[in-house]
C-alpha positions as CSV (number, residue, x, y, z in Angstrom):
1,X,71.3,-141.8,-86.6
2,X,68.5,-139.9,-88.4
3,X,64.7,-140.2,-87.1
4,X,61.8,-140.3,-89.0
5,X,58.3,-139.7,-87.7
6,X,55.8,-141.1,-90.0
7,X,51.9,-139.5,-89.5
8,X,48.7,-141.4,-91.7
9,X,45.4,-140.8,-91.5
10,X,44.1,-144.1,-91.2
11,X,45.1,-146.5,-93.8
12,X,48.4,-147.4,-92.2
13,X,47.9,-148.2,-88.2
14,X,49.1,-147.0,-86.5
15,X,48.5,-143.4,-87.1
16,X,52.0,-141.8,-85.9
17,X,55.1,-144.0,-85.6
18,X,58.8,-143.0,-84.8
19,X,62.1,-144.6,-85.0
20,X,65.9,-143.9,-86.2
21,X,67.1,-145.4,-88.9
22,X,70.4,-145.4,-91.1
23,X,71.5,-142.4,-93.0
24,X,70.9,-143.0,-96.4
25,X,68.4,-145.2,-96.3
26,X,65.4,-144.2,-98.6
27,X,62.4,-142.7,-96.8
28,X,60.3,-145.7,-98.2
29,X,62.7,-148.4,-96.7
30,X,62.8,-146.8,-93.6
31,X,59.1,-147.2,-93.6
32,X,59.3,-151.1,-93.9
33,X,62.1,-151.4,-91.0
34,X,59.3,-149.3,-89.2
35,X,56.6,-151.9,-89.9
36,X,54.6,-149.3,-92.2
37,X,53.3,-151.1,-95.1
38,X,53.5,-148.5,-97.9
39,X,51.4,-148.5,-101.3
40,X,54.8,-148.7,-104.0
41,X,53.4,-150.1,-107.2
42,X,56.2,-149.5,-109.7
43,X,58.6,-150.9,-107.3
44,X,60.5,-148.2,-106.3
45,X,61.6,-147.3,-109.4
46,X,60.6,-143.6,-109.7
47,X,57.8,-144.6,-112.4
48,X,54.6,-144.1,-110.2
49,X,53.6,-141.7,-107.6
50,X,51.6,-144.1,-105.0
51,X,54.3,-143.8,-102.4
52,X,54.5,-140.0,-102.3
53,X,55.0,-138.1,-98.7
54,X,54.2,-134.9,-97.9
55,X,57.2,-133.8,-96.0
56,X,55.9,-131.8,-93.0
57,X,59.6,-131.0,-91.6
58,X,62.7,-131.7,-92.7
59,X,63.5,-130.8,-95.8
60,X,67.0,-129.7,-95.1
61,X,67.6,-133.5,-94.1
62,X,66.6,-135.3,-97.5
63,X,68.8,-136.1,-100.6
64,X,67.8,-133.8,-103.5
65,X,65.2,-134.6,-105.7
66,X,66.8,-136.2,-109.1
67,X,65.9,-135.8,-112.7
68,X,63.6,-139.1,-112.2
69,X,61.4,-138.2,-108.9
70,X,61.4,-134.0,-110.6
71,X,59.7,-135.5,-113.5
72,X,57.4,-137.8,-112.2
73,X,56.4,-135.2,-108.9
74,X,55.4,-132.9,-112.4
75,X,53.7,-135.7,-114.3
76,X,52.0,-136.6,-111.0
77,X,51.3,-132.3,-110.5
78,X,52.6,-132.9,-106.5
79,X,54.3,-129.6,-105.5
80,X,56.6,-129.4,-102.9
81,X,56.6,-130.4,-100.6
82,X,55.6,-134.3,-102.0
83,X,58.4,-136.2,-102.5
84,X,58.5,-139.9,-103.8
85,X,59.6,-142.2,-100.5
86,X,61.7,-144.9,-103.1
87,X,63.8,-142.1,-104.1
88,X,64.1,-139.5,-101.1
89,X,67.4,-140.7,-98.8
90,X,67.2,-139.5,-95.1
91,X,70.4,-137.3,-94.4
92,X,72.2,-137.3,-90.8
93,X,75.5,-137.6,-89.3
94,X,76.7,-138.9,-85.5
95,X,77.6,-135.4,-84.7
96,X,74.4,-134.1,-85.6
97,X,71.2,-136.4,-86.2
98,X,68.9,-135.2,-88.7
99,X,64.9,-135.5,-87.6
100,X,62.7,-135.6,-90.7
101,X,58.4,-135.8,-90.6
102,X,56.5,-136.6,-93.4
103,X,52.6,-137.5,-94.4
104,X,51.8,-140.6,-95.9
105,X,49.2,-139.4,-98.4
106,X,45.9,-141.9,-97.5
107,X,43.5,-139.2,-99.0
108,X,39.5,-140.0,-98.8
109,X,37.6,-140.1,-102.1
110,X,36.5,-136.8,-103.0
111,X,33.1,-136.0,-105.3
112,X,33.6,-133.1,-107.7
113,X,31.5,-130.9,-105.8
114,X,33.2,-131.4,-102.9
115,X,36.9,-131.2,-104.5
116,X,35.3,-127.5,-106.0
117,X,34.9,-126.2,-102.7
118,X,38.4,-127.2,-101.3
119,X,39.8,-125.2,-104.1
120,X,38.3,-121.7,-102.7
121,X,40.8,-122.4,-99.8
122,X,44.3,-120.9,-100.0
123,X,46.6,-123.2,-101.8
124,X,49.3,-122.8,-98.5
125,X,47.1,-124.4,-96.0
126,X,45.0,-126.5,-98.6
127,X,46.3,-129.8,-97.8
128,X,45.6,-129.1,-94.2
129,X,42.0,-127.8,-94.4
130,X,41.8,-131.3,-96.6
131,X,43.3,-133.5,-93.3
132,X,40.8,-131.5,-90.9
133,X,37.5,-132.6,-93.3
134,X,38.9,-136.0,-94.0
135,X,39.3,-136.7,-90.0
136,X,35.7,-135.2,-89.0
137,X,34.4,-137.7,-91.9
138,X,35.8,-140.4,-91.2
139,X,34.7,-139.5,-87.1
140,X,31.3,-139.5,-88.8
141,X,31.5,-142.9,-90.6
142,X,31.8,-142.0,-93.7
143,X,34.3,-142.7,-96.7
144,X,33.8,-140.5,-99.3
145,X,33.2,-136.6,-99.1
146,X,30.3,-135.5,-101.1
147,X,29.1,-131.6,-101.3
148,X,26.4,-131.8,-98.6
149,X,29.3,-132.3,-96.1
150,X,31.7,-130.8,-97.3
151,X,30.7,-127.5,-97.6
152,X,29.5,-126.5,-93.9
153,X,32.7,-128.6,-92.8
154,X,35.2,-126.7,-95.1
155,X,33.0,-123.2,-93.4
156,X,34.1,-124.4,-90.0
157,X,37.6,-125.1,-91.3
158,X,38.1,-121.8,-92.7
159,X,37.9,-120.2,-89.8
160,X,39.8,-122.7,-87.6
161,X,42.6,-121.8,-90.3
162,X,41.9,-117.8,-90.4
163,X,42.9,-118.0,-86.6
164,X,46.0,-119.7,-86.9
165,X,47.5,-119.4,-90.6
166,X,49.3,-115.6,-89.9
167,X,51.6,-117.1,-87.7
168,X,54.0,-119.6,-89.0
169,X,54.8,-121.0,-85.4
170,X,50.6,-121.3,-84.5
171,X,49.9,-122.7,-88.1
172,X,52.6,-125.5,-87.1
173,X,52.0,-126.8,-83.5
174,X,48.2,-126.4,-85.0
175,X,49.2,-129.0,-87.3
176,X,51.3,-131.1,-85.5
177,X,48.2,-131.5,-82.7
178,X,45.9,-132.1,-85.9
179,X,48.1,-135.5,-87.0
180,X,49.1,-136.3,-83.1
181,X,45.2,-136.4,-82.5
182,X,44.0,-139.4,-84.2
């Protein structure tokens, strides 16, 4: 059977949570058989985006996307690689299990200050300078990121990142410690 790791940043206790599940079972059901309560608003129906993933590894072990999660991933402007949980299926056979890890997307509010300097980062390791302010914040008590923190945070980020980001293999066990650190 196919495992799925699921990693949040602190809207969905626990923080990391693994289990198998069946092969074809949506990424989104296998989060309920998990016990992870997942924001789905349109039901599951491919008509929202509030139970997007950001599939950390993978890939190869998911269902194509379909004309309905393609256009709604656009409408939504998620790039890969988001994928809707009610319309991604979990891929595997006996012979050889499939192992999938994906991000449920529990972002902190933002001001538009703030959101201005996160765009100076590179878009490849965005999302991830993102996860490294949003953890120190909420370390620090707070729920929102305005400009006064976010600058001198996304500073010390930037550099965290230089050190690891030209080596594929670094930039992923980096980020695999960041989510198995909460």
């Amino acid at each position: 059977m196919p495992k799925i790791t699921f990693y949040s940043q602190g809207l969905h206790p626990p923080h990391k949570i693994s289990g198998e599940v069946p092969s074809g079972m949506s990424i989104l059901d296998a989060s309920e058989k998990l016990g992870i309560l997942m924001r789905h608003d349109c039901g599951g129906f491919a008509t929202c985006s509030t139970c997007r993933v950001f599939v950390h590894e993978g890939m190869r072990n998911l269902s194509a996307i379909d004309l309905d999660e393609e256009n709604m991933l656009e409408e939504a402007k998620l790039p890969p690689p988001y994928r809707l949980s009610c319309q991604t299926k979990i891929l595997g056979e006996a012979t050889c299990p499939a192992e999938v890890v994906v991000v449920i997307d529990d972002d902190m509010d933002w001001s538009k200050g703030a959101f201005g300097f996160l765009s100076e980062i590179p878009e490849s390791v965005r999302r991830i300078a993102r996860i490294m302010v949003e953890k120190k914040a909420r370390k620090s008590g707070l729920t929102a990121i305005l400009p006064d923190f976010a600058f001198p945070t996304l500073e010390e980020v930037k550099k965290k990142l230089e050190e690891v980001s030209g080596s594929p293999a670094l930039l992923a066990a980096f980020t695999k410690e960041l989510y198995e650190s909460q």
